[in-house]
C-alpha positions, 0 to 999 in steps of 0.5 A, spaced: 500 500 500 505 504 501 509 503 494 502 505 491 501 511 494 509 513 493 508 511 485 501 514 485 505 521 489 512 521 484 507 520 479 503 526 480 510 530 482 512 528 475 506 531 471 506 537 475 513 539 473 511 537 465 506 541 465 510 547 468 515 545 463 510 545 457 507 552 460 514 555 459 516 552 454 509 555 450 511 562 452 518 562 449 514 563 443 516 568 438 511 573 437 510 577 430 511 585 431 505 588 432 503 594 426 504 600 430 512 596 431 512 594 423 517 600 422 523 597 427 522 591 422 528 590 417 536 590 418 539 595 422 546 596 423 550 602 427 557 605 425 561 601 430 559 595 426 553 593 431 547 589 427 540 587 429 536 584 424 527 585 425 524 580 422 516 580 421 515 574 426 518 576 432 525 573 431 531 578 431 538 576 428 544 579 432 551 580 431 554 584 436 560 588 437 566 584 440 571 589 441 570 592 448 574 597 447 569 600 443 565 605 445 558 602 443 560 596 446 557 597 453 551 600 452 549 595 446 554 589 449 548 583 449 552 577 453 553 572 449 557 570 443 555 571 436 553 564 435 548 564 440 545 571 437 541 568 432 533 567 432 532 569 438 527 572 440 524 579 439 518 585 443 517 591 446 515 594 453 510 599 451 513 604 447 521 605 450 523 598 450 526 594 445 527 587 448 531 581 445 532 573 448 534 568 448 530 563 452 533 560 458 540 563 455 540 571 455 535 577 456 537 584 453 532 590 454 535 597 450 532 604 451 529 607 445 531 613 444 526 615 438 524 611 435 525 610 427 524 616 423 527 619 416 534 622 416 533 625 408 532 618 404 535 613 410 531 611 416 534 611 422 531 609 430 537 610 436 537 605 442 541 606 447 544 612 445 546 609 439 544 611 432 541 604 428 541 605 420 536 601 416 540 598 411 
């Protein structure tokens, strides 16, 4: 009788931890861009070779800047290595967050400065203060 009750309590406790699993994995979906959000959508890059990449679907590609001596380094540095950068996934926090993830791995958030606008005919948004050009 013991043994039933402890496999009928492993057993519960298994469940109940796949389905919190499956719950988390469920969220770490990606999104699509809202439409007041679809003009940060495209590729971006900065003057110091930093590259983000918006896709429709809720998926961002990063290639950060590796060379910490450079200047925008710190203030656009996401904590991980290039190879871990790609599809990650990509949102916003109302309307002064840009937030990029990398589930279980990296969360990165920026500030938006200003969102994308029109320098003459080449589209630009800054994001901790530093300029993004939209390729």
């Amino acid at each position: 009788m013991r043994r039933i009750s402890f496999l009928i309590a492993s057993t519960i406790k298994l469940l109940a931890i796949l389905f919190i699993y499956l719950i988390c994995v469920s969220c770490n979906r990606p999104q699509p861009i809202p439409k007041d959000k679809e003009a940060f959508i495209g590729q971006w890059h900065s003057r110091s070779g930093f590259q983000l990449e918006i896709k429709s679907s809720g998926i961002a590609n990063v290639i950060p800047i590796v060379n910490p001596e450079n200047a925008d380094f710190i203030r656009l540095d996401i904590g991980i290595t290039p190879a871990y950068a790609k599809e990650m996934l990509v949102g916003f926090e109302g309307d002064s967050i840009l937030w990029v993830s990398k589930p279980t791995v990296r969360y990165k958030a920026f500030r938006i400065d200003r969102n994308p606008f029109l320098d003459g005919d080449t589209s630009k948004f800054i994001i901790n203060g530093v300029i993004l050009i939209k390729q």
